[in-house]
C-alpha positions in Angstrom: 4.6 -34.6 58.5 2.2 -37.4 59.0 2.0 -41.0 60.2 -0.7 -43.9 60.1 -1.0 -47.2 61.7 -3.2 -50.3 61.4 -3.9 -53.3 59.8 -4.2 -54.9 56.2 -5.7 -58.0 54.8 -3.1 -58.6 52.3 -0.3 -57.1 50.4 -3.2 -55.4 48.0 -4.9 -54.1 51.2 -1.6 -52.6 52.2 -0.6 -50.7 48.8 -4.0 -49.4 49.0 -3.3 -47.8 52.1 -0.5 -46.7 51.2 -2.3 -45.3 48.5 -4.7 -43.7 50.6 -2.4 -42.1 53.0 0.1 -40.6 49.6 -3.5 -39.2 48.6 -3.9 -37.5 51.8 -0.9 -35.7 52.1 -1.9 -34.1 48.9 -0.7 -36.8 45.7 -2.2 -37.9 42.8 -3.4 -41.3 41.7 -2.3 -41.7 38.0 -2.9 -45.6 37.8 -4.6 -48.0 40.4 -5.9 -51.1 38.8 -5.8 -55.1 39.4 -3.0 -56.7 37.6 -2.3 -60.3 38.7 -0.8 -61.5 41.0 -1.7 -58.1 42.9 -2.4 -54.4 41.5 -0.5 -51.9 40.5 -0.3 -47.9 41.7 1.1 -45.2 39.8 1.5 -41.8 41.6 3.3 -38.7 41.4 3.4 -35.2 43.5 5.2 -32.5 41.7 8.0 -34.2 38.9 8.1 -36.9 41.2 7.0 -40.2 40.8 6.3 -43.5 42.9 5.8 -46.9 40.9 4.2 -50.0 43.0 3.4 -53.2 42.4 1.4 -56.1 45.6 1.5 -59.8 45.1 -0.6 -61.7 47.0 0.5 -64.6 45.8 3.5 -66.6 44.7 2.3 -67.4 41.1 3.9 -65.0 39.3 7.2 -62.7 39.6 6.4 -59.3 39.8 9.6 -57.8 38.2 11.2 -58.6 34.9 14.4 -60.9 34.7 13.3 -61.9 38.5 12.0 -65.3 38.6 13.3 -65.2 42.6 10.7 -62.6 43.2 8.0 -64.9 43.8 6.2 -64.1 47.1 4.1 -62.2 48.6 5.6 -58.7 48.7 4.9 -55.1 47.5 7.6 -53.7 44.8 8.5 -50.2 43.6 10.7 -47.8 42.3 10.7 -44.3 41.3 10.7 -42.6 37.9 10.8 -39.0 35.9 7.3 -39.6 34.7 4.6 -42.3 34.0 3.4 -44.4 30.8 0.0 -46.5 31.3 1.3 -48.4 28.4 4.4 -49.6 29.8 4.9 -52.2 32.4 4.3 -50.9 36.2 8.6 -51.3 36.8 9.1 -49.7 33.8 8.8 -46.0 33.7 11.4 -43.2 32.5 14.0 -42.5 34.7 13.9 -45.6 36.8 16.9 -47.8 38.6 18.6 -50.1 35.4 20.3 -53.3 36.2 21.3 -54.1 32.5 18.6 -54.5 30.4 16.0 -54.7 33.3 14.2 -52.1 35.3 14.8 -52.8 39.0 13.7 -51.4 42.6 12.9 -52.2 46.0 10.7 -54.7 48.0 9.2 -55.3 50.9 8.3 -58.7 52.2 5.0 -60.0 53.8 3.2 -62.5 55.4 1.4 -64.9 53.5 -1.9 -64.4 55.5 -3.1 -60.5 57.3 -1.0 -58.2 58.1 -1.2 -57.7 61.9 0.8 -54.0 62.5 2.1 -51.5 59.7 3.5 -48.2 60.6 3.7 -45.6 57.9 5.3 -41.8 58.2 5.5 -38.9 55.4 7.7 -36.3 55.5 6.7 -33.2 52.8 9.5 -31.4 53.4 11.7 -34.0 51.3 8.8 -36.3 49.9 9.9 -39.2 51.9 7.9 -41.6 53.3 9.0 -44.8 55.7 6.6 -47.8 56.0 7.4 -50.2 58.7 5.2 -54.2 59.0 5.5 -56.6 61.5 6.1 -59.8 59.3 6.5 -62.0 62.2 7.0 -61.7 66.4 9.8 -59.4 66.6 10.6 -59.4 63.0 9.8 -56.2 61.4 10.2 -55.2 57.2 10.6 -51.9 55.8 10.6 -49.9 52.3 10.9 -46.4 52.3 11.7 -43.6 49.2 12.4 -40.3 49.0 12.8 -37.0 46.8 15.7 -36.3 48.2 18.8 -37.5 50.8 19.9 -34.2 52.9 22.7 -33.6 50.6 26.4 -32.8 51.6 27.3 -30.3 49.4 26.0 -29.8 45.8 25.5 -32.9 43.2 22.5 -33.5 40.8 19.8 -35.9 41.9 18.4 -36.9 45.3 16.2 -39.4 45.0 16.9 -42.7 47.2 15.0 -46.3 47.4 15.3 -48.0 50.6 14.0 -51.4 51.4 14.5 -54.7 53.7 15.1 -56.8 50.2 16.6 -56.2 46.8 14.1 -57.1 44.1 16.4 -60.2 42.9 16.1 -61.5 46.4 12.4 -60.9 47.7 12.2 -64.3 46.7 14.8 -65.8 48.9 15.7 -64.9 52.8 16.6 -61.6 54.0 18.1 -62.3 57.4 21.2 -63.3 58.6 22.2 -67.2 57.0 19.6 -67.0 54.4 16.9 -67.3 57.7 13.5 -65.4 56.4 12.3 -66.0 60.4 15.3 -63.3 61.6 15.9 -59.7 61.6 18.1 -58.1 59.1 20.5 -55.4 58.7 18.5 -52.0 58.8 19.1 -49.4 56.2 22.3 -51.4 55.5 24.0 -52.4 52.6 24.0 -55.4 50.3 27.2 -57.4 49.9 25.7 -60.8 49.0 21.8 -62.6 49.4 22.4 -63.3 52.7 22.2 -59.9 54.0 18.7 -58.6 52.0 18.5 -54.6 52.6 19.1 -52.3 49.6 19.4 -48.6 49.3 19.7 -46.9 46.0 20.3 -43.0 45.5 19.8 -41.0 41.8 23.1 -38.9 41.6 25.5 -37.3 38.7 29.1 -38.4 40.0 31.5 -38.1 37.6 31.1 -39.4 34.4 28.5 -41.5 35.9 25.4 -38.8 34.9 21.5 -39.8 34.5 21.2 -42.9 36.9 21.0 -44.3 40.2 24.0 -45.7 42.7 23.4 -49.2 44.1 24.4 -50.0 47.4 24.3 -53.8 46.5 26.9 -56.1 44.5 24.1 -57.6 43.4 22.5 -55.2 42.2 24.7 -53.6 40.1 23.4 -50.3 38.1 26.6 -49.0 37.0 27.4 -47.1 40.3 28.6 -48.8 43.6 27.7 -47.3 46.8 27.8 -48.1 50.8 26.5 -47.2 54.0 27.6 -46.6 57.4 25.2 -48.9 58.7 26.7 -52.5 60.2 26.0 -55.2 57.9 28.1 -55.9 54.4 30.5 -54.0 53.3 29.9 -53.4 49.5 33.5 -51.4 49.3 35.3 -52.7 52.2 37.2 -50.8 54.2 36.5 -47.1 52.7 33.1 -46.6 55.2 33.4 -46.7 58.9 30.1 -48.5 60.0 27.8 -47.6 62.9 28.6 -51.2 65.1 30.3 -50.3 67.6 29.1 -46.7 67.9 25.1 -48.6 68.4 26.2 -50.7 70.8 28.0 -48.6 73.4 25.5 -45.5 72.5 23.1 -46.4 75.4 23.3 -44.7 78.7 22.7 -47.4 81.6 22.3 -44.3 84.1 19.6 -42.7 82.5 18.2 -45.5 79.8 18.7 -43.3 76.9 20.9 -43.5 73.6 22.2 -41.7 71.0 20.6 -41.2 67.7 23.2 -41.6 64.9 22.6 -40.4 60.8 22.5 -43.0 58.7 24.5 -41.6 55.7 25.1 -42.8 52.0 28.5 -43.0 50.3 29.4 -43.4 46.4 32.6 -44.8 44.6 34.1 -42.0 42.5 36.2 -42.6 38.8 39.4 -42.3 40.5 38.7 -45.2 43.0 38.1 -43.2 46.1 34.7 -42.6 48.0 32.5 -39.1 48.5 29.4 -39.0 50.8 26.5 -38.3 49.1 24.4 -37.1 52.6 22.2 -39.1 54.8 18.5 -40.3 54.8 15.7 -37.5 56.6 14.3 -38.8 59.8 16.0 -42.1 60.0 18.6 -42.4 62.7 20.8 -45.7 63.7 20.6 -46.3 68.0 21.0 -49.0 70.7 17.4 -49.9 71.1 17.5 -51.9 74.7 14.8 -51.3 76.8 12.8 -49.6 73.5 9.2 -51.2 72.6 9.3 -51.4 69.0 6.4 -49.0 66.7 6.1 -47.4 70.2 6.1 -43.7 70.1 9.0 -42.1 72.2 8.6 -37.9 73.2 12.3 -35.9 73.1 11.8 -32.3 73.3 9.2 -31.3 70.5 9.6 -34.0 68.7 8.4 -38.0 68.8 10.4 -40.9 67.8 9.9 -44.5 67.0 12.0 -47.5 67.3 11.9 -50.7 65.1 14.7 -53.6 65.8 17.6 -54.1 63.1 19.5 -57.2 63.4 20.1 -58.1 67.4 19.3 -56.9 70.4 20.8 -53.5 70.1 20.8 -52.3 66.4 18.0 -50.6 65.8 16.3 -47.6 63.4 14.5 -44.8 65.2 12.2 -43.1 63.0 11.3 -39.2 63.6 7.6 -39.4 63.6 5.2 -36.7 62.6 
């Protein structure tokens, strides 16, 4: 595992990081060239393949069918493979919503980027990237190879990220309010709520494409999460609330760290868990300095707020 942390000058400044940090932890560049309103990266380690796209911005949208995804952001997605002659979001294998190629996006600030937070994982080719948009208000994207599975399925790969590509253009916090936290890891019932995860996985009859943990969103597929936020299929998926906020021991000031897992709809109308994301746990974050680096045992963790006081992600840092 490895982390980074600094600064960027823009969302372009950023992806090259990112681009740089990938290339350190041993992946290959296959694309990295300007494309208003940004530039776009092309990578892959292994079969495995990462699609990006900065604005910097708000001329132009970024994704197809997305005219709402005008802002400055960075967008991505992951594919079986990669074609210089096709646009950046749209590679083989990728997330489908209809007739358009869809993904995940990360918000930013209009002007420098004063904190980012970045940790890779080769063990399951996940990475988590973490920027302070605002005081307090932190975004995320993150993307993996694969969830740690329960049980056996075909596929793996998940998409994680503080905003849905329809709705990078519009709020992502509570009451459409682009100045407040949101949901962490959670799921997307509506545009209010922002966060989407997205997992590749065979269930059923549904074989060769991704679950959406968004109604708006739709690929096909519905999933959930156990994270507190909207409920996408309400009422099959316990969430995390209450567990976060009565998780924190007021004796000794610490709290329980709590999986965030993934769920998906099955043909006959019932649910299955899929498995959970690597290093990202749910936890009452009082008293915890967010992108501060916390020692437990042999191992380091990092907090980041969710959406109030107490729900929070920790992050197990290289």
């Amino acid at each position: 595992m490895a982390y980074d942390l600094g600064t960027a000058l823009n969302p372009t400044d950023l992806l090259d990081k990112l681009r740089a940090f990938l290339v350190a932890q041993g992946w290959t560049v296959d694309l990295f060239a300007v494309e208003a309103p940004g530039k776009r990266l092309h990578m892959h380690k292994g079969g495995f393949y990462l699609n990006a796209k900065s604005a910097d911005n708000t001329a132009s949208s970024i994704w197809a069918g997305g005219g709402a995804s005008q802002t400055q952001q960075i967008g991505f997605n992951l594919s079986t493979g990669f074609n210089s002659g096709n646009a950046w979001r749209d590679q083989a294998g990728v997330p489908m919503r209809g007739a358009n190629s869809i993904g995940g996006s990360i918000k930013l600030p209009a002007g420098a980027i004063v904190s980012y937070w970045m940790d890779y994982d080769d063990t399951t080719k996940s990475l988590i990237l973490y920027v302070q948009k605002s005081a307090g208000v932190w975004r995320w994207m993150g993307f993996g190879e694969s969830l740690i599975k329960a049980g056996s399925w075909t596929g793996g790969a998940w998409i994680a990220s503080s905003s849905s590509y329809e709705w990078a253009g519009y709020s992502e916090g509570p009451g459409h309010d682009n100045t407040l936290p949101c949901y962490p890891f959670g799921a997307n019932k509506d545009s209010g709520l922002g966060p989407l995860v997205m997992v590749r996985a065979d269930v059923d009859s549904f074989t060769g494409k991704w679950v959406s943990c968004s109604n708006e969103e739709f690929t096909g597929r519905t999933g959930d999460t156990n994270v507190a936020g909207g409920r996408v299929v309400s009422g099959q998926v316990p969430t995390l609330s209450g567990l976060v906020e009565r998780s924190r021991n007021s004796l000794n000031s610490t709290s329980v760290l709590l999986p965030v897992q993934v769920f998906t709809t099955r043909d006959d109308g019932g649910m299955s868990l899929l498995g959970t994301l690597p290093n990202v746990f749910m936890t009452n974050i009082t008293g915890l300095v967010p992108g501060q680096a916390y020692q437990q045992g042999v191992d380091w963790f990092v907090p980041f707020p969710g959406d109030s006081a107490t729900h929070g992600t920790v992050i197990r840092r290289a």
